[in-house]
TORDRENNU-504419 format. One line per 8 residues: number of its first residue (from 1); their letters; for each residue x, y, z of C-alpha. Coordinates in nm, 4 decimals, always signed. Example, Ala and Ser with C-alpha at 12.3 -4.5 7.8 and 13.67 -1.06 7.14 Angstrom:
2
1	as	+1.2300 -0.4500 +0.7800; +1.3670 -0.1060 +0.7140
END
This chain:
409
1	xxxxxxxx	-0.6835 +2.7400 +1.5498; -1.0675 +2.7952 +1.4595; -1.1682 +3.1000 +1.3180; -1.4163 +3.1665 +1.5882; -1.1095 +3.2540 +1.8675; -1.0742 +3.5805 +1.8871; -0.8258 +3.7817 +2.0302; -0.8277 +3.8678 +2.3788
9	xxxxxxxx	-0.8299 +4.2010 +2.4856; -0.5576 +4.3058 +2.7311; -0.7280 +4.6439 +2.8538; -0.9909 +4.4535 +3.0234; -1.0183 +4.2199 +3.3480; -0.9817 +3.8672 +3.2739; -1.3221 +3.8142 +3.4982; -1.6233 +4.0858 +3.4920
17	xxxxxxxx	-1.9097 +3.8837 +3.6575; -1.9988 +4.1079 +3.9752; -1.9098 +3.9489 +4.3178; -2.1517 +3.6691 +4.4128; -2.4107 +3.7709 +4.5820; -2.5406 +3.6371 +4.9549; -2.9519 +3.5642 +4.8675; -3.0672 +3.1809 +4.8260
25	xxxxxxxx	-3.2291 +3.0750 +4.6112; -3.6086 +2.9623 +4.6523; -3.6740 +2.5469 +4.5842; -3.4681 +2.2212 +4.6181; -3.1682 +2.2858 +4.7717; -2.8689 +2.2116 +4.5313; -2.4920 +2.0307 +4.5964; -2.3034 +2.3780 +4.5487
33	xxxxxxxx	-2.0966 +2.5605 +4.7649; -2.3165 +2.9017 +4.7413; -2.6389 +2.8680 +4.6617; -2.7348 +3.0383 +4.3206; -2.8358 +3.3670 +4.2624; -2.8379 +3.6215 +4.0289; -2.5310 +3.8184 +3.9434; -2.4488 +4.2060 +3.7630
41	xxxxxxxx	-2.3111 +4.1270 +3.4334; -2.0384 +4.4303 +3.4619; -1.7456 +4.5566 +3.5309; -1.8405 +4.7895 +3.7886; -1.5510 +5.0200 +3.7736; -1.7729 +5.3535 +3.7559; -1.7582 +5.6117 +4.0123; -2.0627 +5.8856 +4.0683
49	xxxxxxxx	-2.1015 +6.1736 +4.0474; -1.8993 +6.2028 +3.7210; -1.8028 +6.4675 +3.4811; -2.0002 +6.4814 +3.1508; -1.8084 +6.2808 +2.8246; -1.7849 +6.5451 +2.5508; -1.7835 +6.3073 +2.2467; -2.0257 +6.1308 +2.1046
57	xxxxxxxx	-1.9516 +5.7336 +2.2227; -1.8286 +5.4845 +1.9348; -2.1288 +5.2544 +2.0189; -2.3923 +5.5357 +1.8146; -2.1002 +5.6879 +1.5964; -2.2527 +5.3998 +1.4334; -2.5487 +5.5386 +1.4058; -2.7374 +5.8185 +1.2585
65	xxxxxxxx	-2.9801 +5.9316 +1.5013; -3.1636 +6.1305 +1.3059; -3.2425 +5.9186 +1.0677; -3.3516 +5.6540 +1.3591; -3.5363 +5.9143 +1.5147; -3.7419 +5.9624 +1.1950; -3.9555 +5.6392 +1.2303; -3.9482 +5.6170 +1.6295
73	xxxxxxxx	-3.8023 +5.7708 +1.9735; -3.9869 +5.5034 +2.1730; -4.2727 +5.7711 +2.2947; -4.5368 +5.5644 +2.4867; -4.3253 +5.2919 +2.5638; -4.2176 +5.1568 +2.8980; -3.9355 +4.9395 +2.9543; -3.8947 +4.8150 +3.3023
81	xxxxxxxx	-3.5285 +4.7743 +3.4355; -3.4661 +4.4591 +3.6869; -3.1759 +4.6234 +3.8303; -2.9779 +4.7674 +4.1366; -3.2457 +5.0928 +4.0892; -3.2306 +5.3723 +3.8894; -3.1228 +5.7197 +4.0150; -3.3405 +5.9547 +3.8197
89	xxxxxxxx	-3.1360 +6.2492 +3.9501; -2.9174 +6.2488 +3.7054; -3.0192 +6.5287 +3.4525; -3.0435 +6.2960 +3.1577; -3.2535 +6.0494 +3.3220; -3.4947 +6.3668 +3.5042; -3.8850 +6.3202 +3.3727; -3.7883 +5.9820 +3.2021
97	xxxxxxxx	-3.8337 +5.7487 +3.4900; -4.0903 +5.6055 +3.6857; -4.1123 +5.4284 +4.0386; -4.1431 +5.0569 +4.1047; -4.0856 +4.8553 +4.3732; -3.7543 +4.7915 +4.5929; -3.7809 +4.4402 +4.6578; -3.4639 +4.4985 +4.8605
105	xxxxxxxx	-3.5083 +4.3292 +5.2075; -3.3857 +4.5707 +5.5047; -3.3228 +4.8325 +5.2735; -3.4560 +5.1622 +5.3008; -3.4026 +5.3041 +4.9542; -3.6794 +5.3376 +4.6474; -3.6386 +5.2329 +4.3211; -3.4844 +5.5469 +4.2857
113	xxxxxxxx	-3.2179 +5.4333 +4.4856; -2.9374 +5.2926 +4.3260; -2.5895 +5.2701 +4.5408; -2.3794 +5.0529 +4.2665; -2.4844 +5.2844 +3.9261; -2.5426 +4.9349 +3.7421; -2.9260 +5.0049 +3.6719; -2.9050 +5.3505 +3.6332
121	xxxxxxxx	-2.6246 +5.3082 +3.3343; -2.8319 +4.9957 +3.1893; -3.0975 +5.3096 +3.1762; -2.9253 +5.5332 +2.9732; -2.8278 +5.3710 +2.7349; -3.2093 +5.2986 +2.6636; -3.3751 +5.5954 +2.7414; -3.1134 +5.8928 +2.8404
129	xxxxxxxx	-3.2419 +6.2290 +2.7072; -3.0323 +6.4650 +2.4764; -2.8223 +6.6822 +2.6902; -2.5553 +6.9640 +2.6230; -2.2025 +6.8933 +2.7257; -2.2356 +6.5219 +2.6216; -2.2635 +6.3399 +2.2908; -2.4083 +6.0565 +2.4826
137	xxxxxxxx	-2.8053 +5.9941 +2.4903; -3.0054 +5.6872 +2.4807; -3.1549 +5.4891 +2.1540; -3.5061 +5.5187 +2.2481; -3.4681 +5.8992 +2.3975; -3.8429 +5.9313 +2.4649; -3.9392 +5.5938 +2.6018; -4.0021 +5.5732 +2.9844
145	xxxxxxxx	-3.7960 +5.3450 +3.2412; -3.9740 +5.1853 +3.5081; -3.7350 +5.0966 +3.8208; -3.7374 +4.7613 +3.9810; -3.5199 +4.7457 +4.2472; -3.3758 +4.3630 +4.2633; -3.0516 +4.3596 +4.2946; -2.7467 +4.5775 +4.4786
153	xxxxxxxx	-2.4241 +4.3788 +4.4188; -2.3222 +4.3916 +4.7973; -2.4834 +4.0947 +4.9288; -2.7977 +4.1780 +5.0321; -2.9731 +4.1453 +4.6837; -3.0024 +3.8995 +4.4130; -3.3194 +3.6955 +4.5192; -3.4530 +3.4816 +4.1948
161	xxxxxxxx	-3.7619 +3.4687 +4.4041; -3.7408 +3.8284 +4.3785; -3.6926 +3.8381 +4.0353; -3.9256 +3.6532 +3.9622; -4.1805 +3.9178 +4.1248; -3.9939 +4.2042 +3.9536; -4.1103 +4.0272 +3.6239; -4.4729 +4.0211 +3.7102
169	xxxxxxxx	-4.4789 +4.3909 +3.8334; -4.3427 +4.4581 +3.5123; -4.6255 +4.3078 +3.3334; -4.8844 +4.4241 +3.5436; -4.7706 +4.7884 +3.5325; -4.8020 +4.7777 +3.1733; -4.4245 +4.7507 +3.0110; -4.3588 +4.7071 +2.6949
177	xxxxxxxx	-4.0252 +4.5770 +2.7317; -3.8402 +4.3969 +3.0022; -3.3979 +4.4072 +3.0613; -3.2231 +4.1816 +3.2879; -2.8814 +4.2477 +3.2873; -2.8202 +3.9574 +3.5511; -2.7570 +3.5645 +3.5276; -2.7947 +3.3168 +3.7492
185	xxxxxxxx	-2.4787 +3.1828 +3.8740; -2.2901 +3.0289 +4.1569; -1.9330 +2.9980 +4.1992; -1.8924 +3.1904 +3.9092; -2.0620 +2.9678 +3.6797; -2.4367 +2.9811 +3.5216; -2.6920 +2.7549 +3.6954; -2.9572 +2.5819 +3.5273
193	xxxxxxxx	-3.3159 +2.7383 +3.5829; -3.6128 +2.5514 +3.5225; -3.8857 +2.6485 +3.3261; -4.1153 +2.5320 +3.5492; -3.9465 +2.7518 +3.8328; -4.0612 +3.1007 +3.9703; -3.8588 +3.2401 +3.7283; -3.9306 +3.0622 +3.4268
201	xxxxxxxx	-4.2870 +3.0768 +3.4338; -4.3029 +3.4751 +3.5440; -4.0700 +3.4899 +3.2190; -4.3167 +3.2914 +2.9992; -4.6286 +3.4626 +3.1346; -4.4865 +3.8273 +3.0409; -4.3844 +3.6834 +2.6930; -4.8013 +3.6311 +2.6638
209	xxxxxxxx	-4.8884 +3.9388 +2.7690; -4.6872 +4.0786 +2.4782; -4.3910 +4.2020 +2.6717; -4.0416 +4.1636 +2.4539; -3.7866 +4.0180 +2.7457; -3.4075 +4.0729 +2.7028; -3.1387 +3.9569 +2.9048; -2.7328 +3.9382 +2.9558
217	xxxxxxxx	-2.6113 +3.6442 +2.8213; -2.3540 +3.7008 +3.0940; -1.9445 +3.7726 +3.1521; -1.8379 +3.4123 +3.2752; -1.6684 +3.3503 +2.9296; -1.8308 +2.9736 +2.9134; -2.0485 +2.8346 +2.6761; -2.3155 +2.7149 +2.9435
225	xxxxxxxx	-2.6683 +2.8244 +2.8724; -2.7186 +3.1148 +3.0952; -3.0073 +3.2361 +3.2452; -3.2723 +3.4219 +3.2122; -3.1340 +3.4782 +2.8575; -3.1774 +3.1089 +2.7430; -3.5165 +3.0678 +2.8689; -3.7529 +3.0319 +2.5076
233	xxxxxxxx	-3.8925 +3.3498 +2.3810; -3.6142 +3.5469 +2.5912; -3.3621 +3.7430 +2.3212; -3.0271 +3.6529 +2.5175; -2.7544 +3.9476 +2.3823; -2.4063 +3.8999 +2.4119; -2.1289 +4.1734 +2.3896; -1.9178 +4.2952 +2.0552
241	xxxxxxxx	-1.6114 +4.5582 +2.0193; -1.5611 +4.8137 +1.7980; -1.4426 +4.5280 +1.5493; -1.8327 +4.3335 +1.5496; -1.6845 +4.0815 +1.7018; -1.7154 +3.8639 +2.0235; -1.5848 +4.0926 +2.3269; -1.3136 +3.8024 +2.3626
249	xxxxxxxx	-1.2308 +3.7122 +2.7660; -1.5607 +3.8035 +2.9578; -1.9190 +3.7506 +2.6823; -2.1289 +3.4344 +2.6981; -2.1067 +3.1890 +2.3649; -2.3304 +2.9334 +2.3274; -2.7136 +2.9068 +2.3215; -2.7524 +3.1862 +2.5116
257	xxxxxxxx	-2.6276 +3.4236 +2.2329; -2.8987 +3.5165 +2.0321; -2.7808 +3.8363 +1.8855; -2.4855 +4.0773 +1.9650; -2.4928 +4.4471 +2.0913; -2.2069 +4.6781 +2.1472; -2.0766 +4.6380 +2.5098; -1.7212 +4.7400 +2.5609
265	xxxxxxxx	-1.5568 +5.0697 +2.6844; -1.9683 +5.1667 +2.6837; -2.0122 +5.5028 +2.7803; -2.3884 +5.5806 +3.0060; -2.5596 +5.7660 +3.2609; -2.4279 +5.7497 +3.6472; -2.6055 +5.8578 +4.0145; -2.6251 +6.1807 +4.0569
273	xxxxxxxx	-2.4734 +6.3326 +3.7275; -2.2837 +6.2799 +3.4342; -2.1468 +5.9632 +3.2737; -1.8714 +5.7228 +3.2889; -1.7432 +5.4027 +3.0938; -1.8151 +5.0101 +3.1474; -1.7775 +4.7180 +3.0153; -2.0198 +4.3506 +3.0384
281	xxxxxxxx	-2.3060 +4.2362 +2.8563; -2.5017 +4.4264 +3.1186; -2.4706 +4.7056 +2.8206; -2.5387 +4.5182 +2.5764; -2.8750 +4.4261 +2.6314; -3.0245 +4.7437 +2.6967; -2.8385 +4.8188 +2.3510; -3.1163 +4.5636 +2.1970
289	xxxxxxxx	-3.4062 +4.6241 +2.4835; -3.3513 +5.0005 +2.3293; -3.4227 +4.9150 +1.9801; -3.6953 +4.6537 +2.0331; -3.8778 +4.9556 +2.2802; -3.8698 +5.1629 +1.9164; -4.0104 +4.9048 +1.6996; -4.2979 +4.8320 +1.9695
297	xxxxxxxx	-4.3723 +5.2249 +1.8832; -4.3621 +5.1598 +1.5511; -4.5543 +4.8202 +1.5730; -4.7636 +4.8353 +1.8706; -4.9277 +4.5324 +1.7433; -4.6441 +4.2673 +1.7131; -4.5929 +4.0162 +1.9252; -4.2725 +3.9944 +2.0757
305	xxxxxxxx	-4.1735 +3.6905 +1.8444; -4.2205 +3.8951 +1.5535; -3.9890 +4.2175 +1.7530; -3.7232 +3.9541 +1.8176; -3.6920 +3.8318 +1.4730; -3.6936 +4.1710 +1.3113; -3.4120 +4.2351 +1.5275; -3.2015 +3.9219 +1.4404
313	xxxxxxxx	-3.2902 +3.9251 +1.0984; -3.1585 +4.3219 +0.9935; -2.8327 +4.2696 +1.2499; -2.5087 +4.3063 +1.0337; -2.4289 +3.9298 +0.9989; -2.1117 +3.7448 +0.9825; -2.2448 +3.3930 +0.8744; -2.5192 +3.3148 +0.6367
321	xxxxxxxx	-2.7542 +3.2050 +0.9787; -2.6709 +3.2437 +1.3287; -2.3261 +3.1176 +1.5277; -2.2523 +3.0424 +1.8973; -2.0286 +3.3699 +1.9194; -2.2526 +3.6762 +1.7815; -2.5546 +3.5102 +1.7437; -2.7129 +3.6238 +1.4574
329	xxxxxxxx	-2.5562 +3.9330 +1.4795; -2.4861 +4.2815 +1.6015; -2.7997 +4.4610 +1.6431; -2.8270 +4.7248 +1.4007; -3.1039 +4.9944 +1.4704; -3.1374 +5.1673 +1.1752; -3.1618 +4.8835 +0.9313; -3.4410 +4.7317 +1.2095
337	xxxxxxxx	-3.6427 +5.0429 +1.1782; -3.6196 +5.1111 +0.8274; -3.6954 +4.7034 +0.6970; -4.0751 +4.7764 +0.6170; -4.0587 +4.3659 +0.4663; -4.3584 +4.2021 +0.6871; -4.3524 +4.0765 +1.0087; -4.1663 +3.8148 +1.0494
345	xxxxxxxx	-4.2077 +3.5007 +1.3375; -3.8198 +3.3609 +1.3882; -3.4802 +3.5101 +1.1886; -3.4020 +3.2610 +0.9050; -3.0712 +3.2630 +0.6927; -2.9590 +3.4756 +0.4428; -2.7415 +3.4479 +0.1345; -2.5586 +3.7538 +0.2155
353	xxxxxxxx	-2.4351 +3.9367 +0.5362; -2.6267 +4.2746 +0.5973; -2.4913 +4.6125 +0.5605; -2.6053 +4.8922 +0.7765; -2.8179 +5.1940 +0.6812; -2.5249 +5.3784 +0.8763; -2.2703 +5.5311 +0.7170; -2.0312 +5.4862 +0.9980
361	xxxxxxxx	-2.1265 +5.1384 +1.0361; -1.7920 +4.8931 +0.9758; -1.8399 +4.6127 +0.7795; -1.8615 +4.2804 +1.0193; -1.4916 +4.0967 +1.0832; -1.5556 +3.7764 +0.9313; -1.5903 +3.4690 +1.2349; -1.6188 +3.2220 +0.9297
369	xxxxxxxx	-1.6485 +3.2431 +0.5792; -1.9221 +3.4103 +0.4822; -2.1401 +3.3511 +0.1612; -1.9500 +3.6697 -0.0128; -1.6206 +3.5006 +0.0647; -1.7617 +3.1433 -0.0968; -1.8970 +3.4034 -0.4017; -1.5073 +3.5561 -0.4483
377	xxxxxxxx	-1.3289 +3.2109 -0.3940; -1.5758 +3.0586 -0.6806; -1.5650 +3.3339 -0.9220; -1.1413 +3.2906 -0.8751; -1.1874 +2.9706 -0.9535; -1.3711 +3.0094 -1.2822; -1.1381 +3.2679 -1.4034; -0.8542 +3.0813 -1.3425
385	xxxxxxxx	-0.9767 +2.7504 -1.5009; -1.0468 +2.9733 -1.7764; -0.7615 +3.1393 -1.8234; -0.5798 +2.7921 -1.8056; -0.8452 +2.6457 -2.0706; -0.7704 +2.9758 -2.3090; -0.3924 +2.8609 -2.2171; -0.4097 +2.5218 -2.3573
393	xxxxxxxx	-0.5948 +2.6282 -2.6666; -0.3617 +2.8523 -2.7599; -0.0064 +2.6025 -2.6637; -0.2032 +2.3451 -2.8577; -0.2924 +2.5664 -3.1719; +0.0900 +2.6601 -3.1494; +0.2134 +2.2811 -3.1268; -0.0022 +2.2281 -3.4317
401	xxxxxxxx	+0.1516 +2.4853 -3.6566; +0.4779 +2.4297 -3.5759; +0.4333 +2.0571 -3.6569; +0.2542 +2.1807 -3.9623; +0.5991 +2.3590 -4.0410; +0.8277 +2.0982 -3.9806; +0.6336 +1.8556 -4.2216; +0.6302 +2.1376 -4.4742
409	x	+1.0010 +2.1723 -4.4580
END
């Protein structure tokens, strides 16, 4: 069995994609049952208004906010989030959002709206203020959400058309950063976009105004490319446990993995009040959209290239490069703020796996051997074909005098 299957984890449903949703697609018509459209990458399990959640979650027990806090909160930087809305009525999310456009079609609702509480927990966990009763609050707890409304997982949403629009409001409104926490899929599997398409070139145009794009790499458990994560330039994030590894039975592998984020049992902001606890690469992303928002405050003048890689190369590695399963990684915030090493235009290998500037950080569950277990496993060896060498000498040295002894005798 290769070391890269992982165990599966009982506690959660053996599919997570969101239903499929009703909207077709613009262009050629394809040979599929349902056309293709874009799709919550979730569990969707929440229910709102909830009661606030005490403890501080596992995914930034991790993590010592302070010390994150020190070198940025992501003040002055707008992420836009291409999602079902976002309800800024919940306390933690009061002051920190701003309206966009619902680009819902016989809809009513704002951006404000949100009737599923997808977008408004892909919002927390970026930019959720510090609130009593909860230990929960967002990585980049000063950085400003602007609501797209895309998407409403009951059918009437989902337009890649639509999407594609979101993207360019995005841009023109000035965000920083962009999270899609949709795929494309159909049938429950991803569908090849174009980058030539609506979406693809609304993708690549926001990637040259400087805007860092990150995207679900998506629950369908395949190793398809998926998209908008595997569109070039895009920083596709898949899901890890508690363990750093692969969140086995629902995340993406494949090309669409470019790093890891924690996205199981993830604890965020819901409509109307408190918090509750999902699962999907949905929460993952804005995991990794949260830290690249902080180092655009801290760099205002890196391109998103040079975000991307800074990202990919401090996350706590399993492999000497990057692998189909975690990527290159699971995002680590603290050690992506405090690198000062220079920018940096794609992640390249390293000799060793990364440890975290976190104390609470556990050290990665191997998916291969890394270069520390080739460095072990070849030190062994020396010291054992030493000790067997310092053998030898000594059962030859003790042949010799006994033979000495003999002809003495």
């Amino acid at each position: 069995m290769s070391r890269h299957h992982h165990r599966r984890r009982a506690a959660l449903p053996a599919l997570l994609a969101a239903a499929a949703l009703t909207v077709t697609a613009p262009g050629p018509a394809l040979a599929l049952d349902h056309p293709p459209r874009t799709a919550l990458a979730s569990d969707g399990q929440c229910v709102f208004p909830s009661a606030n959640i005490p403890g501080e979650p596992w995914s930034l027990q991790r993590v010592l906010l302070s010390q994150l806090w020190r070198y940025a909160t992501g003040k002055g930087v707008t992420v836009a989030v291409i999602d079902t809305g976002v309800d800024n009525t919940n306390p933690q999310l009061r002051g920190a959002v701003v309206a966009g456009t619902s680009y819902l079609t016989g809809d009513k609702g704002t951006s404000f709206t949100d009737t599923v509480g997808h977008g408004t927990m892909v919002a927390g966990i970026i930019a959720a203020r510090p609130a009593q009763g909860t230990g929960f609050v967002g990585l980049a707890k000063d950085a400003t959400i602007l609501s797209l409304r895309q998407n409403d997982g009951q059918g009437s949403g989902g337009d890649i058309e639509n999407m594609a629009k979101a993207v360019d409001e995005a841009v023109a409104k000035g965000a920083g950063v962009i999270n899609i926490s949709q795929d494309v899929s159909s049938n429950g599997k991803p569908v090849y976009q174009p980058e030539s398409g609506d979406l693809g070139k609304a993708i690549a145009k926001a990637i040259r105004h400087g805007v860092v794009v990150v995207a679900a790499a998506g629950n369908e458990n395949l190793s398809d490319p998926t998209y908008p994560a595997a569109f070039p330039g895009v920083l596709g994030v898949g899901a890890s446990d508690r363990d750093n590894e692969r969140a086995d039975g629902f995340s993406e592998t494949g090309p669409s993995v470019q790093v890891a984020a924690p996205g199981v049992d993830m604890v965020s902001t819901v409509p109307k009040g408190g918090q509750c606890v999902d699962s999907g690469t949905s929460f993952a992303a804005p995991y990794a959209a949260a830290v690249a928002a902080l180092l655009k405050q801290k760099y205002p003048t890196w391109t998103p290239a040079q975000i991307i890689a800074r990202i990919e190369q401090t996350a706590q590695r399993t492999d000497a490069g990057r692998n189909n399963y975690v990527g290159w990684g699971v995002v680590d915030p603290v050690a992506a703020l405090s690198d000062d090493s220079p920018p940096e235009s794609a992640a390249v290998p390293t000799v060793r796996s990364r440890t975290s500037a976190a104390p609470l950080q556990p050290m990665p569950m191997a998916l291969g051997e890394t270069q520390a277990d080739r460095d072990r496993r070849t030190a062994a060896y020396v010291l054992g074909i030493g000790l067997l060498v310092v053998l030898l000498i000594t059962g030859t040295a003790v042949v010799v005098r006994d033979m000495q002894r003999r002809r003495t005798d």
